[in-house]
N, CA, C and O atoms as a Tinker XYZ file with bonds, in Angstrom:
   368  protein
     1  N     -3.773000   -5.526000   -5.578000    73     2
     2  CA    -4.255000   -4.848000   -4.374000    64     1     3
     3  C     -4.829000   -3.492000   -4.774000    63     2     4     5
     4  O     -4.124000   -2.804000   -5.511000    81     3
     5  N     -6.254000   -2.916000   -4.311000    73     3     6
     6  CA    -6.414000   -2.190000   -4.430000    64     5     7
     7  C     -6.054000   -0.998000   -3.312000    63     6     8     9
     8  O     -5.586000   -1.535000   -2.308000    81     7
     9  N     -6.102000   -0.067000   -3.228000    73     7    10
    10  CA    -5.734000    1.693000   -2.760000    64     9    11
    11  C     -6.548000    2.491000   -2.720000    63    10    12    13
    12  O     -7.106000    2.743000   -3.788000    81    11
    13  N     -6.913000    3.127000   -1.669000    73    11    14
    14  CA    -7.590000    3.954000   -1.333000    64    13    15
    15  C     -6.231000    5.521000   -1.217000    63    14    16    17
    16  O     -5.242000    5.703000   -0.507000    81    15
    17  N     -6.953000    6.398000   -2.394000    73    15    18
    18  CA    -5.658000    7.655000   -2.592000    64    17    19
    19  C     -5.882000    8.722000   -1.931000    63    18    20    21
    20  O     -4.969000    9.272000   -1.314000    81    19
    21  N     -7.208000    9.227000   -1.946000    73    19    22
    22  CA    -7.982000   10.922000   -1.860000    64    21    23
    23  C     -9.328000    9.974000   -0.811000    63    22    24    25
    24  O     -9.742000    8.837000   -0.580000    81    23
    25  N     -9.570000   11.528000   -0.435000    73    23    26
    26  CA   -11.068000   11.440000   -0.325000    64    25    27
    27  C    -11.650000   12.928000   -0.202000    63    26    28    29
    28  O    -11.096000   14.022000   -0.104000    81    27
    29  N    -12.662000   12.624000   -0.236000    73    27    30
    30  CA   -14.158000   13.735000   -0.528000    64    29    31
    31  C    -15.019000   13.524000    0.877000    63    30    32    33
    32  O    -15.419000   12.436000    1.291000    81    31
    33  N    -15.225000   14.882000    1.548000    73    31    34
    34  CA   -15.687000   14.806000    2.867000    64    33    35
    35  C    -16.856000   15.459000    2.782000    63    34    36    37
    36  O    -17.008000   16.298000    1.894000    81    35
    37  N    -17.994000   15.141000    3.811000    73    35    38
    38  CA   -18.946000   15.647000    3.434000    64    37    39
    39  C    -19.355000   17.192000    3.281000    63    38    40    41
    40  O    -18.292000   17.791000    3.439000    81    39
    41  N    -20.050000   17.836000    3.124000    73    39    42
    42  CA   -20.644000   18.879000    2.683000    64    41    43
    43  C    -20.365000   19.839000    3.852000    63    42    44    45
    44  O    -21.186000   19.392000    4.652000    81    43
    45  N    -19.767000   20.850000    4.490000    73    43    46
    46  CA   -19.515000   21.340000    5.949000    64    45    47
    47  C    -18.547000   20.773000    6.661000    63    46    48    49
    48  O    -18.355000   21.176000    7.809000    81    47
    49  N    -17.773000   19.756000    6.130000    73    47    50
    50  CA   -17.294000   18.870000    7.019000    64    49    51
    51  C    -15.503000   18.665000    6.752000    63    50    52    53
    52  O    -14.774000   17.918000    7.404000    81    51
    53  N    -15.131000   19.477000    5.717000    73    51    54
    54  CA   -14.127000   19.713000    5.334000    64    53    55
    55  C    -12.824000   19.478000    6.060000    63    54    56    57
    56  O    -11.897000   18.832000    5.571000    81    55
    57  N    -12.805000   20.053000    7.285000    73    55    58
    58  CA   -11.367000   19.857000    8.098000    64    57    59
    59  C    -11.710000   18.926000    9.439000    63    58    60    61
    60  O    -11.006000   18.868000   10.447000    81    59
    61  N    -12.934000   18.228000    9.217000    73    59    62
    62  CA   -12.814000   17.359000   10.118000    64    61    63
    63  C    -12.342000   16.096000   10.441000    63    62    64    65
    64  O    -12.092000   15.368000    9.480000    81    63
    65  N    -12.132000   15.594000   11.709000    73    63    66
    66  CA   -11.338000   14.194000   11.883000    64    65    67
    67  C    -12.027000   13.178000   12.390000    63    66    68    69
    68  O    -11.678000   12.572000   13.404000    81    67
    69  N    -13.293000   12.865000   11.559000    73    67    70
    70  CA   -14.181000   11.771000   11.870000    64    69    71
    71  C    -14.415000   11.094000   10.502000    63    70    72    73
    72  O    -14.933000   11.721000    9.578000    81    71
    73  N    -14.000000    9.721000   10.375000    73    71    74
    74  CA   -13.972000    9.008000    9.639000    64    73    75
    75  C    -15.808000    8.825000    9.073000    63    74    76    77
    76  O    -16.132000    8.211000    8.057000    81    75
    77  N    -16.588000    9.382000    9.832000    73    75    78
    78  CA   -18.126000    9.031000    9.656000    64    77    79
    79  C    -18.654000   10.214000    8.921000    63    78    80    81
    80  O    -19.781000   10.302000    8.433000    81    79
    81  N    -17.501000   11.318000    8.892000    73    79    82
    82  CA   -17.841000   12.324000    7.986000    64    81    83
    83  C    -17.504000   12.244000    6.483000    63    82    84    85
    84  O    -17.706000   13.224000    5.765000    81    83
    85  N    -17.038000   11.190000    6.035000    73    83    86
    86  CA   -16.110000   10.961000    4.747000    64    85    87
    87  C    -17.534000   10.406000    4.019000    63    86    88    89
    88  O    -18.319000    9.480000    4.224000    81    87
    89  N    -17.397000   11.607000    2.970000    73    87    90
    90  CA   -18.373000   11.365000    2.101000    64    89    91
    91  C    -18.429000    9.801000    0.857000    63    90    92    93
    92  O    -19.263000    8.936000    0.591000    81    91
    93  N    -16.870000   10.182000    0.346000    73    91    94
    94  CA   -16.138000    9.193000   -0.720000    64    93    95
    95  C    -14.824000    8.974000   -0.453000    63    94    96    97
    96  O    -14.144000    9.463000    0.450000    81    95
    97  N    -14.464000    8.078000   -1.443000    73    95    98
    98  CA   -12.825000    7.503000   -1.411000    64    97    99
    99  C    -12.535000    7.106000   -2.481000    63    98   100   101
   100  O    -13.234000    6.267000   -3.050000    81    99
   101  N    -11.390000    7.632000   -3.040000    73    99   102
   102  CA   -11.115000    7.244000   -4.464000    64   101   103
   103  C    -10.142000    5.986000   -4.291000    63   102   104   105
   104  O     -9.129000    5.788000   -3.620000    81   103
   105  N    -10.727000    5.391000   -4.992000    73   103   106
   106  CA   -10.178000    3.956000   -5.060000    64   105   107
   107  C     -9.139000    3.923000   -6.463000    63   106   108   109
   108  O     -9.605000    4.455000   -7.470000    81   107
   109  N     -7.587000    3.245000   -6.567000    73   107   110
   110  CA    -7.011000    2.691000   -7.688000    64   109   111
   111  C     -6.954000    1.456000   -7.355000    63   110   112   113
   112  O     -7.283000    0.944000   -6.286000    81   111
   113  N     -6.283000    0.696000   -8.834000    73   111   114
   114  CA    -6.124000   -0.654000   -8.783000    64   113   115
   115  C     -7.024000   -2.053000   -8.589000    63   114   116   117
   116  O     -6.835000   -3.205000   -8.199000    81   115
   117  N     -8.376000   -1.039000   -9.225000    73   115   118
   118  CA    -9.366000   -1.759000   -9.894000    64   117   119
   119  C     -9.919000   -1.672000  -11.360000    63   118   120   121
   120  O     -9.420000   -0.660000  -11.852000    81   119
   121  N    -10.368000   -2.015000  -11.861000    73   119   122
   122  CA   -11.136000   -2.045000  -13.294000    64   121   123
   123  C    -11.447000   -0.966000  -13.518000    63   122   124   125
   124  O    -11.148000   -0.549000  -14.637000    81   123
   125  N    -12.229000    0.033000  -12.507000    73   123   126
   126  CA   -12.607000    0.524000  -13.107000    64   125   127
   127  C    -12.591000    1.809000  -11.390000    63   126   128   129
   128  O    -13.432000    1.948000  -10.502000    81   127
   129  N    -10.985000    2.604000  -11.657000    73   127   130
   130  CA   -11.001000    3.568000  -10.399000    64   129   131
   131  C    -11.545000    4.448000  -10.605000    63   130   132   133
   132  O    -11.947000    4.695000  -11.742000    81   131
   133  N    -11.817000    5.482000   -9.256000    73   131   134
   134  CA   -12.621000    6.823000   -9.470000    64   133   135
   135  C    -12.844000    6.434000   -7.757000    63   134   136   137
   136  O    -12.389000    5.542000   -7.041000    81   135
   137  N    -13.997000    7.853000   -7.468000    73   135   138
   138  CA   -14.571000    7.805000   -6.325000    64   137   139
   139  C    -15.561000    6.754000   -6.031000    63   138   140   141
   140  O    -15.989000    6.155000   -7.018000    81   139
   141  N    -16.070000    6.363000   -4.729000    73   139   142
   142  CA   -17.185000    5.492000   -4.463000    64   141   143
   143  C    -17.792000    6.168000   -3.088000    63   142   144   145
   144  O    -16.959000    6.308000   -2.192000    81   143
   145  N    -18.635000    6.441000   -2.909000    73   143   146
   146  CA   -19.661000    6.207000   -1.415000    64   145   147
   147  C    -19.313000    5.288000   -0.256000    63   146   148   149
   148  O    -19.765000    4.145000   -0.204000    81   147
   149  N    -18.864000    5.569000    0.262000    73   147   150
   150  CA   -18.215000    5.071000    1.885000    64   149   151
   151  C    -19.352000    3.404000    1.917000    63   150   152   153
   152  O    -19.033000    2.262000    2.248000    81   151
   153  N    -20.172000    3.742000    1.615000    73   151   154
   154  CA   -21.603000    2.794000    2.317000    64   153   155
   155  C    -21.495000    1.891000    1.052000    63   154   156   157
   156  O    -21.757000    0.748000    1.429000    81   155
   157  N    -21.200000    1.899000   -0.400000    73   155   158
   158  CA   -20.290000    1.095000   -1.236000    64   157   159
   159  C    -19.735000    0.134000   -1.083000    63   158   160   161
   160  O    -19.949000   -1.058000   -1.301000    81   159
   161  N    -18.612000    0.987000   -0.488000    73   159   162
   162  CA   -17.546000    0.187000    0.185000    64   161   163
   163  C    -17.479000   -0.556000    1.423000    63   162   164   165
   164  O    -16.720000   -1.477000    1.728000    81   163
   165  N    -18.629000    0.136000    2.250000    73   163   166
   166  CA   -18.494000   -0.922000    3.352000    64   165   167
   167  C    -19.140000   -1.892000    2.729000    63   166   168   169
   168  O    -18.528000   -2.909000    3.058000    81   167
   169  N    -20.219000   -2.263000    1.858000    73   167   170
   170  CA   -20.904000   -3.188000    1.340000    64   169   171
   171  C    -19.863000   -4.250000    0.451000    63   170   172   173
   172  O    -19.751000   -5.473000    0.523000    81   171
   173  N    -19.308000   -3.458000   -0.228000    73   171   174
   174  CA   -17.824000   -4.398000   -0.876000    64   173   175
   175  C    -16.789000   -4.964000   -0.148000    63   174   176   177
   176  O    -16.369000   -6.095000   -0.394000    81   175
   177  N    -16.346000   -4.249000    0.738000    73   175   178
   178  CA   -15.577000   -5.419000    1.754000    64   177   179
   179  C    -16.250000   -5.575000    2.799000    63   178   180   181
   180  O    -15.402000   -5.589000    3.691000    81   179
   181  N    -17.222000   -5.699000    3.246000    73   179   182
   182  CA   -17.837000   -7.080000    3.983000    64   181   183
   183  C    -17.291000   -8.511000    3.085000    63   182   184   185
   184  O    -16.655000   -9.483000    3.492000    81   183
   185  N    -17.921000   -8.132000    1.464000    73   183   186
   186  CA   -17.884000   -9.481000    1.026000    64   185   187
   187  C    -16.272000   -9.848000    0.387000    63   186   188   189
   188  O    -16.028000  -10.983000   -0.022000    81   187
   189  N    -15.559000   -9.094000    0.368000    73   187   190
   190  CA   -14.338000   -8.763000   -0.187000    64   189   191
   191  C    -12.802000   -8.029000    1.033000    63   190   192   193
   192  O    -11.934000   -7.163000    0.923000    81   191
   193  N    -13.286000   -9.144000    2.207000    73   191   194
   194  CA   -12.321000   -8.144000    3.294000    64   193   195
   195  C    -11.003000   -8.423000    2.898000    63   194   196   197
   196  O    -10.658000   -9.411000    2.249000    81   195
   197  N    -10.118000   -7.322000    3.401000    73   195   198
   198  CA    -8.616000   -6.892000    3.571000    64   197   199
   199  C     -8.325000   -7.211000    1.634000    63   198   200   201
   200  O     -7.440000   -7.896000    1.122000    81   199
   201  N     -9.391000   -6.453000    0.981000    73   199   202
   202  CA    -8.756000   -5.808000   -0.665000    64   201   203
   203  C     -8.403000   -4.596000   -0.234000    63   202   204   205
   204  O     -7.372000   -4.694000   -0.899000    81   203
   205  N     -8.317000   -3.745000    0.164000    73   203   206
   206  CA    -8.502000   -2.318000    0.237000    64   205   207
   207  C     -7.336000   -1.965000    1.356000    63   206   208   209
   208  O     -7.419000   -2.187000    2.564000    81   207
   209  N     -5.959000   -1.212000    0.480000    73   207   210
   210  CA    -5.508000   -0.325000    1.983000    64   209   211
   211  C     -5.196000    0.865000    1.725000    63   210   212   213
   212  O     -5.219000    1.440000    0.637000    81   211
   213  N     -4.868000    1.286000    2.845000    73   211   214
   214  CA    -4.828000    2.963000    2.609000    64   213   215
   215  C     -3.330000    3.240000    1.915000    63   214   216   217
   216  O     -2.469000    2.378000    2.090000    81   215
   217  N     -3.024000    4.379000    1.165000    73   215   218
   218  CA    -1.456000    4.395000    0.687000    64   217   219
   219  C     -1.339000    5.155000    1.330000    63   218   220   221
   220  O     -1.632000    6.326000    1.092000    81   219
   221  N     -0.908000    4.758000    2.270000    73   219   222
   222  CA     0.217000    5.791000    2.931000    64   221   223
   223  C      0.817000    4.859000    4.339000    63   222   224   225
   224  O      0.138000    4.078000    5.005000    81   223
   225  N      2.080000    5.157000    4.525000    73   223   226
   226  CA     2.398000    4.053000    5.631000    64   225   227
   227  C      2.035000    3.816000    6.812000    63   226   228   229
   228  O      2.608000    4.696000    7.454000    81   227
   229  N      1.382000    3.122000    7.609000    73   227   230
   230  CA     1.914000    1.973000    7.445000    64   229   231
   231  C      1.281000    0.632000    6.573000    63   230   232   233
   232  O      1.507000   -0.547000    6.849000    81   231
   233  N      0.404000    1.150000    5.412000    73   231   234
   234  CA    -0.279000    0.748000    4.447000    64   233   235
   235  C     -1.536000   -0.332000    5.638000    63   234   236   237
   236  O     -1.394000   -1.524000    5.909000    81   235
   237  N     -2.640000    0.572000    6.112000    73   235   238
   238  CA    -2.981000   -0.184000    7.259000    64   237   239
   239  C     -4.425000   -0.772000    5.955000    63   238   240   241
   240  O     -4.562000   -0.199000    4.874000    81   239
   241  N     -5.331000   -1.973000    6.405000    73   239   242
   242  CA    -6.262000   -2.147000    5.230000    64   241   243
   243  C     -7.474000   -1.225000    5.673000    63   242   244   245
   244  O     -7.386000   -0.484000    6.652000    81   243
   245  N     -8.904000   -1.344000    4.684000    73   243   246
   246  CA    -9.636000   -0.134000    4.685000    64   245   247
   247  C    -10.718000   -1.709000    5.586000    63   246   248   249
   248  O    -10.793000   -2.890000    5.246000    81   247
   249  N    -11.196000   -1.160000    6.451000    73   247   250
   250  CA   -12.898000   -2.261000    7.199000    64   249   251
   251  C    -13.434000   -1.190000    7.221000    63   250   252   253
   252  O    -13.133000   -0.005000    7.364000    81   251
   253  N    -14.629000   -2.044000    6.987000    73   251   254
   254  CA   -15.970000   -1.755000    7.333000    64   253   255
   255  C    -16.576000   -1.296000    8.808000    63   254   256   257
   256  O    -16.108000   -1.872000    9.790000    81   255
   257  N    -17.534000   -0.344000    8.996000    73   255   258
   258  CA   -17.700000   -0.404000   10.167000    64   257   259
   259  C    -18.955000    0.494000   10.097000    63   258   260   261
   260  O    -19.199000    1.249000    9.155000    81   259
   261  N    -19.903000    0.295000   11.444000    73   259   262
   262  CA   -21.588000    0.914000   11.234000    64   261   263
   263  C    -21.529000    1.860000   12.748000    63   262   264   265
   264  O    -21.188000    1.614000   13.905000    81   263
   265  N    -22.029000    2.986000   12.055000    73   263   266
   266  CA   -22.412000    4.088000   13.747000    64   265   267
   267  C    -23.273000    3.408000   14.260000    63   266   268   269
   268  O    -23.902000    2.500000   13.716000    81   267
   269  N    -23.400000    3.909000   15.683000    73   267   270
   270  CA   -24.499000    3.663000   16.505000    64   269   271
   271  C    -26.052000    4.061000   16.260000    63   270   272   273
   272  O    -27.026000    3.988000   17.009000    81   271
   273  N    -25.894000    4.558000   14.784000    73   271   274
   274  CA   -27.401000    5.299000   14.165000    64   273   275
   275  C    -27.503000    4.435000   13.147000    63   274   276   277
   276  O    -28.547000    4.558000   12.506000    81   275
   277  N    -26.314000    3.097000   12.566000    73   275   278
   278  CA   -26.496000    2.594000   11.675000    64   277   279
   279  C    -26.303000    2.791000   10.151000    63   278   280   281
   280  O    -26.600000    2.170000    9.131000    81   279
   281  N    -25.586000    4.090000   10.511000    73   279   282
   282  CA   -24.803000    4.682000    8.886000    64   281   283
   283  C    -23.354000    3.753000    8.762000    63   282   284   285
   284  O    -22.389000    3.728000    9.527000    81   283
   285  N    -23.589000    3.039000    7.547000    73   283   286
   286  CA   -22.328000    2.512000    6.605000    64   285   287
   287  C    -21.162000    3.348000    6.676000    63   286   288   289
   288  O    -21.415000    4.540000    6.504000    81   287
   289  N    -19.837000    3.034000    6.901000    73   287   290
   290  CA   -18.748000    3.605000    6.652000    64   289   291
   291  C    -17.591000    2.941000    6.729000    63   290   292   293
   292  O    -17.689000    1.802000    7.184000    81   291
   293  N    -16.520000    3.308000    6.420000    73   291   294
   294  CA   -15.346000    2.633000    6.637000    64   293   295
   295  C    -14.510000    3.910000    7.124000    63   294   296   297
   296  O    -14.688000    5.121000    6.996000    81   295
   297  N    -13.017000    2.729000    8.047000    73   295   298
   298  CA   -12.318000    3.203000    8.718000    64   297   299
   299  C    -11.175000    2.943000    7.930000    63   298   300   301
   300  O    -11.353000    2.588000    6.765000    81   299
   301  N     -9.822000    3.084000    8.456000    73   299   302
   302  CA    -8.937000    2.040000    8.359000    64   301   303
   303  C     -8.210000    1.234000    9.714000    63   302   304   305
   304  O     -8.357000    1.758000   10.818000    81   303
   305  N     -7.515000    0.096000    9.611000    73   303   306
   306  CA    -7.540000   -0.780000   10.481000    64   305   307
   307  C     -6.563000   -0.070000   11.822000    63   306   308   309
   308  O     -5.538000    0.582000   11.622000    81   307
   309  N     -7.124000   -0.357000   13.140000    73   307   310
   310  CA    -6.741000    0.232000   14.102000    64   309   311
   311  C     -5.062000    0.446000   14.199000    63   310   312   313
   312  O     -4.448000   -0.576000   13.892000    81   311
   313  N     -4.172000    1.665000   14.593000    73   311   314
   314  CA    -2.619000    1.611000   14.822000    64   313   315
   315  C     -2.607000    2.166000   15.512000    63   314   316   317
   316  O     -3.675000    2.408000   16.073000    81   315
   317  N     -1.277000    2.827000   16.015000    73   315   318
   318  CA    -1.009000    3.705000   16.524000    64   317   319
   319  C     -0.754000    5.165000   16.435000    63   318   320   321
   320  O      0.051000    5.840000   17.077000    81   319
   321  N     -1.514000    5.486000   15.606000    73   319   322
   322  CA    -2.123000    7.095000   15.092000    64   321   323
   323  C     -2.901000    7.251000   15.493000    63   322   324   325
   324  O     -3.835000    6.459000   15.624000    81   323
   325  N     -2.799000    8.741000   15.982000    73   323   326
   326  CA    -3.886000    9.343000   16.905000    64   325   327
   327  C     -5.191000    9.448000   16.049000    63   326   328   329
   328  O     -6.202000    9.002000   16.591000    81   327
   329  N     -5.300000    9.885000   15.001000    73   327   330
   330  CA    -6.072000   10.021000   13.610000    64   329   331
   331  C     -6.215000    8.910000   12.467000    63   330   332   333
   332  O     -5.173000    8.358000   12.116000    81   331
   333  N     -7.430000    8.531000   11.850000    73   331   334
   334  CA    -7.549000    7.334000   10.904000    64   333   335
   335  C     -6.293000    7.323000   10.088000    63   334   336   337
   336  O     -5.751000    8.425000    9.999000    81   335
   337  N     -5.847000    6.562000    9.620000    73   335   338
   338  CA    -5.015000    7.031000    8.669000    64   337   339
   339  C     -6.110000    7.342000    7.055000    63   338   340   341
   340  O     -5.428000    7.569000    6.056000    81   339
   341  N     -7.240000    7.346000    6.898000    73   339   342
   342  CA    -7.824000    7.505000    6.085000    64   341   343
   343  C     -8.268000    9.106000    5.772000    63   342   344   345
   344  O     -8.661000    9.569000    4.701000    81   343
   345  N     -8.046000    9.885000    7.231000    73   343   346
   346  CA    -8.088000   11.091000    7.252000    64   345   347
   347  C     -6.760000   11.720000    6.922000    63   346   348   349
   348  O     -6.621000   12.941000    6.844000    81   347
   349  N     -5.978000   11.022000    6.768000    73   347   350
   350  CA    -4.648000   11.652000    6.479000    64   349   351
   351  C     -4.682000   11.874000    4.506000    63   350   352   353
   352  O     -4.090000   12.650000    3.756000    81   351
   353  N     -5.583000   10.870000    4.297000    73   351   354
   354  CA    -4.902000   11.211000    2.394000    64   353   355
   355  C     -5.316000   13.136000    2.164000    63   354   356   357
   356  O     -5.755000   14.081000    2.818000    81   355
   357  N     -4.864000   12.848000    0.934000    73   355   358
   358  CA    -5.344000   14.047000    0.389000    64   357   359
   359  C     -6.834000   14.043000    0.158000    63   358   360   361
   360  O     -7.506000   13.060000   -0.156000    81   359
   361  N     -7.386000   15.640000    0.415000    73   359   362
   362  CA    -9.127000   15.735000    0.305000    64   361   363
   363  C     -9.437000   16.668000   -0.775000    63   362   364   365
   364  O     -8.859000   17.737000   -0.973000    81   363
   365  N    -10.313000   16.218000   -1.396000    73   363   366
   366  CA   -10.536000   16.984000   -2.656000    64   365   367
   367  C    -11.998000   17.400000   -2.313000    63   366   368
   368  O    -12.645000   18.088000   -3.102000    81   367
């Protein structure tokens, strides 16, 4: 299983709580971890769904999902947190 650990937010966008602002996501527990481009990843699990979850509990998985302008991004899967849990990792 791969893990989504950190992420990298965009440029100005530092303390915000919109998953459409997330620049990257560092991925472990692949060949070859490090950061990737949100739009990456939504492209990788389309074809590869529920590889990807977030570490942290309630280990929810990472989907895909497109704005209403058509920008690539991912979320993580809907709970009961007020906030993604993808906005919760650590931001570098």
């Amino acid at each position: 299983m791969m893990y989504a650990k950190k992420i990298r937010m965009q440029n100005g966008c530092r303390n915000s709580n919109n998953t459409q602002e997330i620049a990257e996501i560092y991925v472990d527990g692949c060949n070859n971890p490090g950061f990737f481009p949100k739009a990456v990843l939504h492209d990788f699990l389309k074809t590869n769904p529920n590889s990807i979850k977030v570490n942290i509990s309630p280990f929810p998985y990472v989907v895909p999902a497109t704005s209403y302008r058509g920008e690539k991004y991912v979320r993580s899967e809907a709970n009961d947190t007020i906030h993604d849990n993808l906005l919760k990792l650590p931001r570098m």
